[in-house]
N, C-alpha and C positions, 0 to 999 in steps of 0.2 A: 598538464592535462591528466586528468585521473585515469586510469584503465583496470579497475576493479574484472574481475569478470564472477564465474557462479563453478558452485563445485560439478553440477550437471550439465557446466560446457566442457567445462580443462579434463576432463575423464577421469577426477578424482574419485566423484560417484558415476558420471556418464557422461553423453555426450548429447549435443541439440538445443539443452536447453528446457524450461518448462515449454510443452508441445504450446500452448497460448501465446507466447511471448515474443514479440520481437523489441528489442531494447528501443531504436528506430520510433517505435511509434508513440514513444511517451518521452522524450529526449530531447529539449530545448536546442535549439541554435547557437545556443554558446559552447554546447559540451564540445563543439569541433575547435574552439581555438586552444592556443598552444600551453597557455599557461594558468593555472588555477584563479590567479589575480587577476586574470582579463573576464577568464568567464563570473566571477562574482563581481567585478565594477562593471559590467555591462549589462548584467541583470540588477544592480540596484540600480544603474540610470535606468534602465527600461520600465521598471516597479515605481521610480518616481514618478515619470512620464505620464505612464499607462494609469496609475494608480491613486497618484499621490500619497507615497508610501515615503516612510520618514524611519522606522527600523526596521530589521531585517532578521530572520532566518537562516542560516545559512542551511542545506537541504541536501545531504549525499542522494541522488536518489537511483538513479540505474544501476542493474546489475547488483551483488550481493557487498555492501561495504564496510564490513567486519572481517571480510574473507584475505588476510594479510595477518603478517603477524603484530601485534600489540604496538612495539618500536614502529615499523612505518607507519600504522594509524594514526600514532601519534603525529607523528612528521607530518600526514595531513592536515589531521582536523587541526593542530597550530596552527599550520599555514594559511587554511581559509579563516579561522579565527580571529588574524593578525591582520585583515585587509578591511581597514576604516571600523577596528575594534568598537568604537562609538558608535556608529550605526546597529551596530549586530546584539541582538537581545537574544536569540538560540542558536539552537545547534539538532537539529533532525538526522537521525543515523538509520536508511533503511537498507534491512538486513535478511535474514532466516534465523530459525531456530539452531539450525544444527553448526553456527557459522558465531557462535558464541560459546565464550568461556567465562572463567571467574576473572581472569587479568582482564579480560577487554571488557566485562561489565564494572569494573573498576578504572578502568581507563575512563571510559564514558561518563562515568559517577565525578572523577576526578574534577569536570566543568562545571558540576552541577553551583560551585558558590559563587560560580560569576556569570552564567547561562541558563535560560529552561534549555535540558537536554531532553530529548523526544527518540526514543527506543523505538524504531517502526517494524514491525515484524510481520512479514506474510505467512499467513495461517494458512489463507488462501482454501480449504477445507477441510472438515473434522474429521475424514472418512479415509482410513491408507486405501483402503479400494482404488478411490480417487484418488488420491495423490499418486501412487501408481500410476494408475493410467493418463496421467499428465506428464508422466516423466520429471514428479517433483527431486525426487533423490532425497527426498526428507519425510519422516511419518509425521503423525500429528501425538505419538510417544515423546518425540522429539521435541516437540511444541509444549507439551506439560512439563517434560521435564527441566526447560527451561526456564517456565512459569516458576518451577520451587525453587530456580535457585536464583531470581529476581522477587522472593516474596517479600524482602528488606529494602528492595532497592530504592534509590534516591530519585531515581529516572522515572522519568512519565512514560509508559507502556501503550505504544498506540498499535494495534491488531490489524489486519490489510485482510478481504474475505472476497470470494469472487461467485456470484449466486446463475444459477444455470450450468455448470460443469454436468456434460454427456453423463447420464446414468442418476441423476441426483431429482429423488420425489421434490415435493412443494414441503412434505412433510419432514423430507431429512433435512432441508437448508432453515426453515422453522427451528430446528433445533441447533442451529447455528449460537442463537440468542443464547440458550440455557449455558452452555459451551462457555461462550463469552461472560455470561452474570457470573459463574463459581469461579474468576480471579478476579478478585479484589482489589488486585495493582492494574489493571487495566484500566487506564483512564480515558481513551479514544480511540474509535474504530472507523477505518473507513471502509465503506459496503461498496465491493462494484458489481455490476452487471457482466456477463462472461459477453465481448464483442472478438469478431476475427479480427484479425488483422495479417493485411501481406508480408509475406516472410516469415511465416510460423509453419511450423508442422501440422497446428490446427487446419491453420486456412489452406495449407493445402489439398487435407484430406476432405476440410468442407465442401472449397469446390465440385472435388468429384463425388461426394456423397454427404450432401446438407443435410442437416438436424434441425430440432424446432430451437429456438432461440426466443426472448422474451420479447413481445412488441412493447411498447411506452407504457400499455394501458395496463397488461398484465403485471409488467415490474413495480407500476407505481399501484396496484393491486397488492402485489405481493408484500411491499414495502408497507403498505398501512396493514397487513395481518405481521407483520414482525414487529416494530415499532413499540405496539405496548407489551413485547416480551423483553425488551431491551431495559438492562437497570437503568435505572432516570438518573444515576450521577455520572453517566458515561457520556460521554461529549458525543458527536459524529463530526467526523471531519466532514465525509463526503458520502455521500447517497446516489451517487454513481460515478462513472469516468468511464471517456470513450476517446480514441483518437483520433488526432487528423482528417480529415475524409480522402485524403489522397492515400490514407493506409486502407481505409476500413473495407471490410468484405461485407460483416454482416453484424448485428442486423441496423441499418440504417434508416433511423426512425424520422430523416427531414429533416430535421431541428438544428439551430445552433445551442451550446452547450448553454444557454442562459437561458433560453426557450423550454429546454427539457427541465432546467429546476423551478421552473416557472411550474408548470404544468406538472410536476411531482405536488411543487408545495401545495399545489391546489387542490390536489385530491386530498391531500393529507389534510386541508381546512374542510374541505366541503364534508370528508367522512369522520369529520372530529377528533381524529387520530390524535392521543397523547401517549409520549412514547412512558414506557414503565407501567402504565396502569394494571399490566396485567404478568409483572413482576411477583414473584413469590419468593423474597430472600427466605 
């Protein structure tokens, strides 16, 4: 079993954690068993089941998983590598800015001739204001500066953004897009919506003193005035993510998660939204 954790738990940079996050709420069923090969042959039977999925990803995803040195990395990502190698077409590494160097972007480079390898990086916001008061333990200095030193890289660059962070206009997350258009190695972003959830620092303080938070209609608002700011050769993985509802505080918009892309894609058809239209390389 892996046991990554973040430099803003271990008191390297602090302690807590980003105040939004509780690992818990985005953590599959499998990450409790014992060994790396059980939780990856139980999520491809379940992807076949559920899916009918025939290759596979392999997907570091909790917690920060670059945060080790080079030598154990390796000793992972092998090891999940090596479990029904035939099935597995990638390899997905998510991470932070500050939790990379030149060896481990070389490590990761290293699969690129026999895997897509996928770089996932939370940016999570463009403002140290806010990363501050999240208790990121990372600026977004940190985040460019890593951008130059993947500006050759081999790896597919996908970005992680979270929209509604306490303090942030309509008009400063808008500018998220421009942010993301001037790197060029950026190949795929996913956009989430800021949700509570139990066991964060957030949703504690929510509890006792709530903030506005996006309802369905505002985010899938918001989402078609960003859209055609976004370069039109940038993929999106995801255009939201919400957890569990045994975690969720807030804001609970009714839906199951198939219901809410539903109801996205349809503003985005009915308001004609094309994303890039309104790109200015």
């Amino acid at each position: 079993m892996v046991a990554f954790t973040c430099p803003n738990r271990d008191g390297s940079k602090g302690y807590g954690g980003c105040t939004y996050c509780n690992v818990d709420s985005f953590t599959p069923t499998s990450r409790t068993m014992e060994t790396m090969k059980a939780q990856i042959e139980y999520g491809m039977k379940k992807a076949r089941k559920s899916y009918k999925a025939e290759k596979f990803i392999i997907y570091f995803q909790p917690n920060t998983n670059t945060y080790a040195p080079a030598h154990y990395l390796k000793t992972l990502y092998d090891e999940a590598l090596s479990v029904n190698t035939a099935d597995i077409v990638g390899l997905s590494v998510g991470t932070r800015p500050d939790c990379l160097d030149v060896e481990k972007i070389a490590l990761l480079e290293s699969y690129t001739d026999r895997f897509d390898v996928d770089l996932e990086m939370g940016m999570e916001s463009i403002y140290n204001e806010t990363l501050s008061q999240i208790n990121r333990g990372c600026s977004h200095d940190e985040f460019i500066a890593i951008m130059e030193l993947l500006k050759n890289t081999k790896l597919d660059i996908c970005v992680h953004t979270i929209f509604g962070l306490p303090g942030e206009s309509k008009e400063m997350m808008l500018a998220y897009a421009h942010e993301i258009n001037r790197f060029s190695k950026i190949t795929f972003v996913k956009f989430h919506h800021l949700h509570i959830v139990e066991g964060s620092i957030m949703g504690a303080k929510y509890k006792k003193n709530p903030f506005p938070l996006f309802s369905l209609q505002a985010y899938a608002d918001f989402l078609c005035e960003l859209l055609p700011l976004v370069r039109p050769d940038i993929i999106i993985q995801r255009l939201f993510g919400i957890s569990d509802l045994d975690m969720l505080i807030a804001p609970n918009w009714g839906l199951r998660k198939s219901e809410i892309q539903t109801f996205i894609d349809n503003e985005i058809e009915r308001k004609g939204i094309v994303q890039g239209v309104a790109y200015k390389g």
